[in-house]
C-alpha positions as CSV (number, residue, x, y, z in Angstrom):
1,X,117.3,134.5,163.3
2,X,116.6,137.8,163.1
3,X,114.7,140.7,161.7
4,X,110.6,141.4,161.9
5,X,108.8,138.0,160.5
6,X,108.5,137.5,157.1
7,X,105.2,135.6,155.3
8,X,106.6,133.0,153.0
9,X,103.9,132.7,151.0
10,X,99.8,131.7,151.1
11,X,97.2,128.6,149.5
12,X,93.4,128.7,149.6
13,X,92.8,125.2,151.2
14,X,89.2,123.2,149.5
15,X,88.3,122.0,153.0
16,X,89.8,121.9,156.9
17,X,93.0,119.9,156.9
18,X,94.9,118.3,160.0
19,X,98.0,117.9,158.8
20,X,101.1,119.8,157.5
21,X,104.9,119.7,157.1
22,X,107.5,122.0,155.9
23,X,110.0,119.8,153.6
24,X,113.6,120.5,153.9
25,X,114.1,121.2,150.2
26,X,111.7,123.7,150.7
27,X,108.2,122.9,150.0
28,X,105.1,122.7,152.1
29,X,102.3,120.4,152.3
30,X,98.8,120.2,153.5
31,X,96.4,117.1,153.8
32,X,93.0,117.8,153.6
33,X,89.9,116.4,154.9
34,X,88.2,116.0,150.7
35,X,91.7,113.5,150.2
36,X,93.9,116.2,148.4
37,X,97.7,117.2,149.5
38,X,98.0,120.8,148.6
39,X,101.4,122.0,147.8
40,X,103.8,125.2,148.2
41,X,107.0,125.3,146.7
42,X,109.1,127.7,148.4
43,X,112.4,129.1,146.6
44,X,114.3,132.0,148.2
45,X,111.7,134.5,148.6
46,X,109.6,133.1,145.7
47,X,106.5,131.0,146.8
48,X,104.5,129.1,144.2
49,X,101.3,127.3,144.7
50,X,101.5,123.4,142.9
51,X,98.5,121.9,141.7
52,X,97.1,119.6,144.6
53,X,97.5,115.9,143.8
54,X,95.3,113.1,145.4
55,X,96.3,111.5,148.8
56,X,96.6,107.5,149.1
57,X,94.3,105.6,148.1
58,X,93.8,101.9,149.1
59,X,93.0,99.6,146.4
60,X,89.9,98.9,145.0
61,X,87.5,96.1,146.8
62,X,85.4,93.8,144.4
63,X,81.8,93.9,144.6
64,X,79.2,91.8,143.4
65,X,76.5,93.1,141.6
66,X,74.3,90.5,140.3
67,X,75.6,87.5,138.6
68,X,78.4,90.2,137.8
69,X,81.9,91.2,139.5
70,X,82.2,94.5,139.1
71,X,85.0,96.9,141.0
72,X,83.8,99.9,143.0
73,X,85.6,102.6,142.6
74,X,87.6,103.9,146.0
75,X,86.4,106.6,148.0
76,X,87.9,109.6,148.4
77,X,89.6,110.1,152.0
78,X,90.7,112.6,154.2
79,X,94.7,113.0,154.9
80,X,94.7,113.0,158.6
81,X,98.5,112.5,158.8
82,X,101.4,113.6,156.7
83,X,105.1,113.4,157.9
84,X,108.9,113.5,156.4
85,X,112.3,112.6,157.5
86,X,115.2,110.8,156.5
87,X,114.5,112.1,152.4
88,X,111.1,110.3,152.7
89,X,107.8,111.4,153.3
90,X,104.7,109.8,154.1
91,X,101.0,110.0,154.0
92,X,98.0,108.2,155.9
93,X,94.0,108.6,154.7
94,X,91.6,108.3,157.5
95,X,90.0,104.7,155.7
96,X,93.7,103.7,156.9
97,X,95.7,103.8,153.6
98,X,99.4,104.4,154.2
99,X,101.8,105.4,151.2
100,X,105.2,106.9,150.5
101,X,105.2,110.0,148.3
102,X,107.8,110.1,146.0
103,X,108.6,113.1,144.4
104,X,106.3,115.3,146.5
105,X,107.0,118.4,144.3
106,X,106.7,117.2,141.6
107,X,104.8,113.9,139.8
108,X,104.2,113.0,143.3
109,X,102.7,109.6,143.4
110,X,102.0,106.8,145.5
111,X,103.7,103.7,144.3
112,X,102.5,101.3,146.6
113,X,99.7,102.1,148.8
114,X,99.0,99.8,152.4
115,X,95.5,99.3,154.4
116,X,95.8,99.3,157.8
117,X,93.1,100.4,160.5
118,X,91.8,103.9,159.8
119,X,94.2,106.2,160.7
120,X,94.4,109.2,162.8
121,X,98.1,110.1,162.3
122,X,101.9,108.9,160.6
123,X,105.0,109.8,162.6
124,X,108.7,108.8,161.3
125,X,112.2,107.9,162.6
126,X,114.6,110.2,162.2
127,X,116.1,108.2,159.3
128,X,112.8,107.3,157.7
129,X,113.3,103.8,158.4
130,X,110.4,103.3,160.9
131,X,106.8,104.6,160.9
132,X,104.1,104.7,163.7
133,X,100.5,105.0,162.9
134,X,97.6,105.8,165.6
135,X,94.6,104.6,164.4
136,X,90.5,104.9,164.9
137,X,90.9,101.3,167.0
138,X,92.9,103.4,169.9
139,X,95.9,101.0,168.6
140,X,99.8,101.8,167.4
141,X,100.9,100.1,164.4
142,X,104.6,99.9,164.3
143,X,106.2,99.3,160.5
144,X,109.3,99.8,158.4
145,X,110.5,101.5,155.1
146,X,112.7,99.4,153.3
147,X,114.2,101.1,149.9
148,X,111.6,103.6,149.6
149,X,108.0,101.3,150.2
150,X,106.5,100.6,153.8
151,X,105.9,97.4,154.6
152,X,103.4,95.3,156.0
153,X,103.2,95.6,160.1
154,X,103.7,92.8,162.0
155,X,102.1,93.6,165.0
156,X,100.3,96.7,167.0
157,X,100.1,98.1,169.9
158,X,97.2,98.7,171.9
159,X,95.7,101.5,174.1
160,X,92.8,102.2,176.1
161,X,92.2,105.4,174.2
162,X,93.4,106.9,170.9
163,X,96.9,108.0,170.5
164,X,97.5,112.1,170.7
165,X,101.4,112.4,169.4
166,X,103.9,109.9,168.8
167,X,107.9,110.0,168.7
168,X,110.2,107.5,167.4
169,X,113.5,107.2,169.3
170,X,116.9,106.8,168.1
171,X,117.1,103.3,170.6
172,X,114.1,101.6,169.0
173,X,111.8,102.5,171.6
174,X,108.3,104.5,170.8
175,X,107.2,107.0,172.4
176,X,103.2,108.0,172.9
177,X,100.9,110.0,174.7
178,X,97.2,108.8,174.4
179,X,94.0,110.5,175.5
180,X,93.8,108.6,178.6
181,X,96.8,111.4,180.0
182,X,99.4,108.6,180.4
183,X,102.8,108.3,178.2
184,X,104.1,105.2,177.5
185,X,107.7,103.9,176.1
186,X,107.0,100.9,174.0
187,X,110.2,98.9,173.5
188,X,110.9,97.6,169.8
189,X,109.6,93.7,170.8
190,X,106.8,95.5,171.4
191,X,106.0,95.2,175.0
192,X,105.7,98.1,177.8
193,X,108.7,99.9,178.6
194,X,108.0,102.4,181.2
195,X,104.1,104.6,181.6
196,X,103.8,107.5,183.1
197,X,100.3,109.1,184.2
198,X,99.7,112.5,184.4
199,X,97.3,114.9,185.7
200,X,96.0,117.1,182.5
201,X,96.7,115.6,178.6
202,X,99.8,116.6,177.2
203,X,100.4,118.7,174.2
204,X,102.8,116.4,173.2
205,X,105.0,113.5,174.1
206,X,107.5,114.5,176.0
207,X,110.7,112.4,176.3
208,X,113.8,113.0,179.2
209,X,116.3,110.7,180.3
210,X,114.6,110.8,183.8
211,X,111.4,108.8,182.4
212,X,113.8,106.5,181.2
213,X,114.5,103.1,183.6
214,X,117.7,102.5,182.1
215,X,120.5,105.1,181.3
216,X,123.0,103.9,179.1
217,X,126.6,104.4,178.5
218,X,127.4,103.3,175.3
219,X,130.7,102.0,173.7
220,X,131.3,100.2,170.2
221,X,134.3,98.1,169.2
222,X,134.8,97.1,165.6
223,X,137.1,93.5,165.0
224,X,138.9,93.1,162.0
225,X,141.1,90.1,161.0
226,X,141.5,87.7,158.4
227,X,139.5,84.9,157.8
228,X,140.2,81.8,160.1
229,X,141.9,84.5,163.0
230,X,139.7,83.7,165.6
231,X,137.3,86.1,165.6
232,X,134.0,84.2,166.1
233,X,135.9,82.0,169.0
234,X,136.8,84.9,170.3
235,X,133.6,86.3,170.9
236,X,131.8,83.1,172.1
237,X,134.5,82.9,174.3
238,X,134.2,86.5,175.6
239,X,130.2,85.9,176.0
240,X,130.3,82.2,177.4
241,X,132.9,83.6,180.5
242,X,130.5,86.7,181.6
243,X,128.0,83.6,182.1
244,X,129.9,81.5,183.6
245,X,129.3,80.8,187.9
246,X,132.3,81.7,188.7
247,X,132.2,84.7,186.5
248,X,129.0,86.2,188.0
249,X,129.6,85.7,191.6
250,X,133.2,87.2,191.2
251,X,131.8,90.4,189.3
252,X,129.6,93.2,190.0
253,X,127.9,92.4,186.6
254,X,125.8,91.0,185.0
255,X,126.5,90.6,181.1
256,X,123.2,90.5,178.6
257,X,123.1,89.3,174.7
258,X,120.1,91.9,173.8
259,X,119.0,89.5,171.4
260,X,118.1,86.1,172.9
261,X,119.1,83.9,169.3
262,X,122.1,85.6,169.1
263,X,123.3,85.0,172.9
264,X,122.2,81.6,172.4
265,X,123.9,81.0,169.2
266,X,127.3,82.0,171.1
267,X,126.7,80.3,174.0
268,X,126.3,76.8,172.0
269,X,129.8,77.7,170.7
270,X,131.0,77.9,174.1
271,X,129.8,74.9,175.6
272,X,130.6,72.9,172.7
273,X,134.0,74.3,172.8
274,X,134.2,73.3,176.5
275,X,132.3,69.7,176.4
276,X,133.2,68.4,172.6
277,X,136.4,70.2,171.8
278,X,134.3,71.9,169.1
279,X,135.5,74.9,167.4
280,X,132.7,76.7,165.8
281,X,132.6,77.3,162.5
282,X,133.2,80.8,161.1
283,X,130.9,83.2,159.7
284,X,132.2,83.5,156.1
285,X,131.4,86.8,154.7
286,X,128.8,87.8,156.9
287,X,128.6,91.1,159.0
288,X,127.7,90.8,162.3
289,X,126.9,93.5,165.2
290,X,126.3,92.1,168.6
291,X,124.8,94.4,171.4
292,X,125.5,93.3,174.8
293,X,124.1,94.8,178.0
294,X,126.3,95.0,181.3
295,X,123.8,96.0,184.5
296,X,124.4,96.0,187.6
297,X,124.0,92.8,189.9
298,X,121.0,93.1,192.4
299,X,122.2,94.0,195.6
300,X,122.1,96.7,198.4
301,X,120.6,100.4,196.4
302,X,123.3,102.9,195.8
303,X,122.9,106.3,196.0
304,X,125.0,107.8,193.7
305,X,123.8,110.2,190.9
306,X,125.6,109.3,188.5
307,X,125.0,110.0,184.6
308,X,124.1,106.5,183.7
309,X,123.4,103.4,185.5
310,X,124.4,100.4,182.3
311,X,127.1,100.2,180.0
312,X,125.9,99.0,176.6
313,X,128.6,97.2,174.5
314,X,128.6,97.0,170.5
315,X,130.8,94.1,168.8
316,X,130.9,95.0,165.2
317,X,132.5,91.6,163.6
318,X,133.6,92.5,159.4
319,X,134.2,90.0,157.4
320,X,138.1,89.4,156.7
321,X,137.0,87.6,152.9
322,X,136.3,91.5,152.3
323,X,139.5,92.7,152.8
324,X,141.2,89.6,151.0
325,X,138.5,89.2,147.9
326,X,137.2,92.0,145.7
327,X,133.2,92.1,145.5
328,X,131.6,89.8,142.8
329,X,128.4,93.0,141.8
330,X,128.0,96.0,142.4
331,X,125.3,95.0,145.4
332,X,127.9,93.3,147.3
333,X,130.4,96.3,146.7
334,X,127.8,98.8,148.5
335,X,127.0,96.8,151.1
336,X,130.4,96.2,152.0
337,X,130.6,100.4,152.1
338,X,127.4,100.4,154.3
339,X,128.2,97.8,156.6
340,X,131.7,99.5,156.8
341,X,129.7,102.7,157.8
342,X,128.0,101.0,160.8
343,X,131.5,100.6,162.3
344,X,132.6,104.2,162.4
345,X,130.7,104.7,165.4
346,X,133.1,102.4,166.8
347,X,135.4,104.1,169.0
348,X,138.5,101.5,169.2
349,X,139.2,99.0,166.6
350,X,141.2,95.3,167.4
351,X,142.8,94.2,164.3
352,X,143.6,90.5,164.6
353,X,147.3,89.1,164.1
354,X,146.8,84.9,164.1
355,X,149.3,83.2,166.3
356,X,148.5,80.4,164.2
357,X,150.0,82.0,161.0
358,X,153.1,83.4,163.1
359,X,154.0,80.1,164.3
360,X,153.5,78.6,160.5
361,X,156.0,81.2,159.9
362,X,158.6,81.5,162.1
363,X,161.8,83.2,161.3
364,X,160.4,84.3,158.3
365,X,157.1,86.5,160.2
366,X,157.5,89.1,157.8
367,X,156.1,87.1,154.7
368,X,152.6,87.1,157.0
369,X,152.7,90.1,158.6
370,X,153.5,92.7,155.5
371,X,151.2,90.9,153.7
372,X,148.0,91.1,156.5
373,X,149.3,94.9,156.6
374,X,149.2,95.5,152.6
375,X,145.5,94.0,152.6
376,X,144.1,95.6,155.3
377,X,145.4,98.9,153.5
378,X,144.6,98.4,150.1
379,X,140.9,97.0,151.7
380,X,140.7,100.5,153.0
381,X,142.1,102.3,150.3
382,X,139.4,100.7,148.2
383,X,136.6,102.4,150.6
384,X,137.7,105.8,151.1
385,X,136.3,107.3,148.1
386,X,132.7,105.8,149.0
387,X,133.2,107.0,152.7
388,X,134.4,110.1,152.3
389,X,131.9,112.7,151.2
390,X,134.0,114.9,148.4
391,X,136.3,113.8,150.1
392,X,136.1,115.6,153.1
393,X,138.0,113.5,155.9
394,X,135.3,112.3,159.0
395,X,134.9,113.3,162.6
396,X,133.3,110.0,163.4
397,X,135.7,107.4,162.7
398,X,137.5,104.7,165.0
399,X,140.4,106.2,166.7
400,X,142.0,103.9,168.7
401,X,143.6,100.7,166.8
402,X,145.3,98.0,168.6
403,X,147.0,95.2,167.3
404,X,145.9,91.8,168.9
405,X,147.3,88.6,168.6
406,X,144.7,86.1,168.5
407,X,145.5,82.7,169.4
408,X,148.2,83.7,171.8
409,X,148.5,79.8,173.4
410,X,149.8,78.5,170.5
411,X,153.0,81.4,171.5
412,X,154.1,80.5,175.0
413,X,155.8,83.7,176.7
414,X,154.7,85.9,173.7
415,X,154.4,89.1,175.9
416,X,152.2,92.5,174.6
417,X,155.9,93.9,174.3
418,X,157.2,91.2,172.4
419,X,154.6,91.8,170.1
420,X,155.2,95.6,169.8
421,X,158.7,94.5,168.8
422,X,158.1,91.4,166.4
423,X,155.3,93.7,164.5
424,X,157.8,96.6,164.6
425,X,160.7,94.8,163.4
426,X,158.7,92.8,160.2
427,X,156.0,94.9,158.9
428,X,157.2,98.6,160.5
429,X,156.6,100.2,157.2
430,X,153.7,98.2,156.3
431,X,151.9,99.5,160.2
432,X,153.2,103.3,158.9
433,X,151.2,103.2,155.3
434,X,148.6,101.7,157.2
435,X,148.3,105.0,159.5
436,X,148.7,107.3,156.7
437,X,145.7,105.5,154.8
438,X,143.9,106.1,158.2
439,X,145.2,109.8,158.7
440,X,143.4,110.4,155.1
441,X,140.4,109.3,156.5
442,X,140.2,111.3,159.7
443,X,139.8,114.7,160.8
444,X,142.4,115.7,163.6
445,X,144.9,112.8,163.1
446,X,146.3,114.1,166.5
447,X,143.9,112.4,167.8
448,X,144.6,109.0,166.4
449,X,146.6,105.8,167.2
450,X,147.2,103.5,164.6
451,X,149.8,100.7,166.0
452,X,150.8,102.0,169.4
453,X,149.1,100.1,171.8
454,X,149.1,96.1,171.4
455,X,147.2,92.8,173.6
456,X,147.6,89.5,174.0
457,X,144.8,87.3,173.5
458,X,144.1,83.7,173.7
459,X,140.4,82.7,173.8
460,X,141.2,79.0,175.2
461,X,143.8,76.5,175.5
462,X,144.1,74.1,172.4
463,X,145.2,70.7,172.8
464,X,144.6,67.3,171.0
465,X,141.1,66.6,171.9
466,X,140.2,69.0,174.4
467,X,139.6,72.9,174.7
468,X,140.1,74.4,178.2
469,X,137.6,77.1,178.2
470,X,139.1,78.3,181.3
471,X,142.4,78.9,180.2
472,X,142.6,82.4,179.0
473,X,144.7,85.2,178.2
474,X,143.3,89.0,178.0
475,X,139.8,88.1,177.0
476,X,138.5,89.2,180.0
477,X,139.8,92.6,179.2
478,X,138.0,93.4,176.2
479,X,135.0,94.9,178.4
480,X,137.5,97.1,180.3
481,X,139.3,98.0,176.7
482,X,136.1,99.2,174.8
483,X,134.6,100.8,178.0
484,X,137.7,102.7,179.6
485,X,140.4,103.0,177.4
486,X,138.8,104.8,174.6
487,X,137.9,107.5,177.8
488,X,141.9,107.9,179.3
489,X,143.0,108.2,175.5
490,X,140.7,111.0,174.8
491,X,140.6,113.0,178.0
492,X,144.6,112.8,177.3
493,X,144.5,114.1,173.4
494,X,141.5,116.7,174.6
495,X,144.1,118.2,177.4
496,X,146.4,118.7,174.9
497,X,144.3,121.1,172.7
498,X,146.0,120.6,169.9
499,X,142.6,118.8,168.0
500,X,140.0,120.9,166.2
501,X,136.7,121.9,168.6
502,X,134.9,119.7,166.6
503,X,137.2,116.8,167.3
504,X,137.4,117.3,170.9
505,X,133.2,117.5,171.3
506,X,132.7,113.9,169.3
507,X,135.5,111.9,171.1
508,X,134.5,113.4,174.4
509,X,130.9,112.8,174.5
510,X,130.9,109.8,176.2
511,X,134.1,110.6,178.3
512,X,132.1,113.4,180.2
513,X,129.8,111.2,181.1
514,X,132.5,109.0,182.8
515,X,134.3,112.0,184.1
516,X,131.3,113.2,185.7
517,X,130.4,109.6,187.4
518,X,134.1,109.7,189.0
519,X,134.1,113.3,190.3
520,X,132.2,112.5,193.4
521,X,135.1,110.6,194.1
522,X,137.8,112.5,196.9
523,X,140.8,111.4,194.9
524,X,139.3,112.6,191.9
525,X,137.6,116.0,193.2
526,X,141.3,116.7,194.5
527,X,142.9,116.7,191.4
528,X,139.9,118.6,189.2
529,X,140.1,121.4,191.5
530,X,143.7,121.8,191.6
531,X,143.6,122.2,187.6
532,X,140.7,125.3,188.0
533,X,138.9,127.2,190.8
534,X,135.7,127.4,188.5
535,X,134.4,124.2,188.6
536,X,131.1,123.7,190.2
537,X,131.1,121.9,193.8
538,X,130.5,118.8,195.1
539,X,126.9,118.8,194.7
540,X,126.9,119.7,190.7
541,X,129.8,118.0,189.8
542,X,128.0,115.1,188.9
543,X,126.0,116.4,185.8
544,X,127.8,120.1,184.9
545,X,131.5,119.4,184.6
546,X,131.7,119.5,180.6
547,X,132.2,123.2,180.1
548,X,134.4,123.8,182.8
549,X,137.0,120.8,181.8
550,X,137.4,122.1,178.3
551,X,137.5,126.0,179.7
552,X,140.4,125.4,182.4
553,X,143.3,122.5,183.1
554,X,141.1,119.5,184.7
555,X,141.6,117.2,181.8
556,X,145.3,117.0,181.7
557,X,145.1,116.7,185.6
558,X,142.9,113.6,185.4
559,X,145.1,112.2,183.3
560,X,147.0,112.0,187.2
561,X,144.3,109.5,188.7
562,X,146.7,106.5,188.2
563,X,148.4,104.0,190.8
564,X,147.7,104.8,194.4
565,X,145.1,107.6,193.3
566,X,143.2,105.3,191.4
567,X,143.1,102.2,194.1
568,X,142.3,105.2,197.0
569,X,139.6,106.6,194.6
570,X,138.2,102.3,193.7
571,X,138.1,102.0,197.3
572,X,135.9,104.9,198.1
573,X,133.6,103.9,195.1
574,X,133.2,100.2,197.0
575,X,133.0,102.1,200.8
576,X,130.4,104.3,199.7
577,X,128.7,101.7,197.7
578,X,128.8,103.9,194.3
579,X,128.3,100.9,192.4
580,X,128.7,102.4,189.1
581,X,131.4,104.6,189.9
582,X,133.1,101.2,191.4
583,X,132.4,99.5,188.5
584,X,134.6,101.8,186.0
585,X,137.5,102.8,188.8
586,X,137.4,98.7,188.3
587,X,137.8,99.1,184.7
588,X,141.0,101.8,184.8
589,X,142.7,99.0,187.3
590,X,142.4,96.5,185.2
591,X,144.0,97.8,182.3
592,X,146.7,99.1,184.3
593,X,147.2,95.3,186.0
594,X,147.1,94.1,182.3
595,X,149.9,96.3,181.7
596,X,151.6,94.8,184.7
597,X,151.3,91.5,183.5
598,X,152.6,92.1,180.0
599,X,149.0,91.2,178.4
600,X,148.6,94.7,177.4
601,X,150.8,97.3,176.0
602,X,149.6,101.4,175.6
603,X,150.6,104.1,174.1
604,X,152.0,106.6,176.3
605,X,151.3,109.5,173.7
């Protein structure tokens, strides 16, 4: 901004106050120590002063009085904390009554008011879904906002001294600096995440990825099929291998459901699969995300500086009675557009093709496939207007859609090609529409594959009675898919330069990351500076290559490290025990093996 500062506009406060916030649709408010929120509506360069309206007040206690109840009448109380985000904003009293103001320019009222501890201060999520609130008992209590009302804490926190400033993160985890000069990360089950001690008190509480234990890379990976395709098996059958013996001593890593119930719930599947021939049952119109965490196996300390030391996986599982039945309310309608909206951040898509269904129509395939096609399509039709805001096309949406065939067992010899060509040959048309529904969607449709790469999958092997677990086809590539191949595609599209700016930053915000971990690699160093003589040296590679690969040729020279480069540049990862770095050249070779053994199939464009 520029020009000499400018005073907005001025109110006479009735006593000290300790808290403020500037709204973003313009207004201003202070809390004050006599229990008044004094308000400044700012318009342009107009500035008007609102009335003041009272601050929350906890409800009224009974007291006795003689052989009477009577009610006293609450006392007044100082706002010690005010704070907004996510459209919401929220107010706490020192007695420890806790509100949402509604309408805080105009009526503004509390409709529901909570007692907690007295309070020293409210801090929000960015999204105004969570709330943090110090209080006079050097304690945290930790909350939510559901449809506009906070609700009832279930637990707290507790310091040794009171709580300074507090910041919600974007993970879950709480940040908070308390008088005592220490900062602590406080995970969302509540327990210690990471403390740091200091040697003065800090201002605030600062936050860096350096304080952080874990640095993750994270991918998403949205599953869409039918009901009955497989998709529940599939994913117990994904889970149950990372945990199997043979699994974890072959493998660098060590796979982790982040919530315990959930991991267990899949595991059950798998063993029951494996010891009863039991094939779980599905999840009928329920939406599922699943968060897996992939860390690195104990074992001799590397090194390497790489940008992140986990990969963090996100299975987002939508029901396929959504696509095949129309909503029975209105409430079922939006939450089938907000669960849709969890899974743009999904950066490659599977959508299921059932073996089962092929082989119950052989020779006549097309009757199946067009019809999965024309559902799928009219499903998504059916969305875009909710999705799209005036219909402006989105940045964030899944790129990357490959058809799998689920059940591939019940196919002997069905190769990823032979797919390509069945689906081709039946529902070609159907896969175009499909695309064009999805180009509607989409900003930079250059920068999009609908249909052009395809996998094999078969989660077991089904026979009469028995279910061998071990018998699988291309499950143990969806890690290496959702991880890796989302990266090649978009370094690849990004070198290309023919995708808006805006495009190229969203789809390459992880990629950089990955870049950077490989380019203390020879192999990979070699080809980087053969595409530019700018790029930093071997010492900042590591952490400042993003500028210089969108400034000069690098990314459509990475899309070289293939074949012998790739195996030369794995090796080096293993030799010099860059464990990370090893585990994603690990990644790349596995999808090109799968290639090689005609499980997978990818676009070449």
């Amino acid at each position: 901004m520029g020009g000499a500062p400018r005073q907005l506009g001025c109110v006479t406060l009735p006593a000290k106050s300790d808290s403020a916030l500037v709204r973003e649709d313009g207004g201003a408010l202070f809390g004050t120590e006599d229990g008044t929120i004094q308000r400044l509506a700012l318009e342009g360069d107009a500035t008007t002063v609102l009335s003041p309206v009272p601050g929350p007040v906890a409800a009224a206690d009974p007291a006795a009085d003689g052989d009477a109840g009577t009610t006293a009448a609450p006392t007044p109380s100082g706002v010690r904390g005010l704070d907004t985000a996510g459209g919401l904003t929220v107010a706490a009293g020192y007695d420890g009554s806790l509100g949402v103001l509604v309408d805080p320019l105009g009526e503004a009222r509390f409709p529901q008011v909570l007692q907690l501890p007295g309070m020293l201060s409210v801090r929000l999520s960015a999204d105004g879904s969570r709330c943090a609130a110090s209080t006079r008992e050097n304690s945290l209590v930790l909350g939510e906002i559901t449809e506009g009302e906070a609700q009832e804490p279930t637990a707290s926190v507790s310091f040794s001294s009171w709580v300074n400033e507090t910041v919600l993160l974007p993970d879950g985890r709480v940040a908070a600096v308390s008088s005592d000069q220490t900062l602590r990360l406080i995970k969302p089950d509540r327990t210690e995440d990471h403390r740091q001690d200091y040697a003065a008190l800090p201002s605030s509480a600062p936050y860096a990825d350096s304080m952080a234990p874990s640095r993750k890379l994270e991918q998403h990976i949205a599953v869409f099929g039918a009901s009955g395709s497989g998709k529940t098996v599939l994913l117990s059958s994904f889970y149950g291998g990372t945990q199997d013996p043979a699994y974890i001593r072959d493998h660098e890593l060590n796979v982790v459901a982040e919530d315990t119930g959930e991991g267990h719930r899949l595991l059950q599947n798998y063993y029951r699969m494996r010891s009863s021939a039991e094939v779980p049952s599905a999840n009928r119109f329920k939406a599922t995300s699943y968060a897996f965490s992939v860390k690195l196996k104990k074992g001799t300390a590397s090194k390497e500086k790489a940008p992140f030391n986990a990969l963090r996986l996100v299975w987002h599982d939508y029901p396929g009675e959504w696509f095949e039945q129309g909503p029975s309310s209105a409430a079922e309608a939006g939450r089938r557009v907000e669960t849709f909206r969890s899974l743009l951040t999904s950066d490659i898509a599977l959508l299921l093709v059932d073996g089962q269904k092929l082989r119950d129509n052989a020779g006549e395939e097309e009757r199946y496939l067009q019809a999965l096609f024309s559902t799928f399509n009219t499903g998504l039709l059916n969305l875009r207007d909710d999705l799209l805001e005036d219909g402006t096309p989105l940045v964030r949406f899944p790129r990357i859609w490959v058809m799998a065939l689920s059940k591939a067992d019940l196919l002997p010899g069905m190769t990823a090609q032979g797919l390509s060509e069945l689906l081709i040959e039946k529902a070609g048309g159907h896969m175009a529409e499909l695309r064009r529904t999805i180009t509607m969607m989409v900003q930079g449709d250059a920068a999009l594959s609908v249909g052009e790469d395809f996998l094999v999958l078969s989660s077991a092997k089904f026979t009469p009675g028995t279910i061998d677990v071990s018998d699988r086809i291309g499950v143990d590539l969806l890690l290496p898919l959702a991880a890796a191949m989302p990266f090649e595609r978009h370094v690849r599209w990004s070198a290309r330069k023919q995708i808006p700016v805006k495009v190229a930053q969203q789809i390459l915000a992880n990629s950089r990351s990955i870049v950077s971990a490989l380019a203390v690699l020879g192999p990979v160093a070699k080809l980087l500076s053969a595409g530019s003589s700018k790029l930093p040296g071997p010492a900042g590679k590591v952490f400042s290559l993003g500028a210089a690969l969108l400034a000069g040729n690098s990314l459509e020279k990475f899309t070289d490290l293939v074949g012998e480069k790739l195996e030369e540049a794995d090796a080096e990862a293993r030799e010099k025990n860059h464990r990370i770095t090893a585990v994603l050249t690990g990644f790349l070779l596995a999808l090109e093996r799968a290639e090689e053994e005609q499980v997978l199939t990818r676009s070449t464009r």
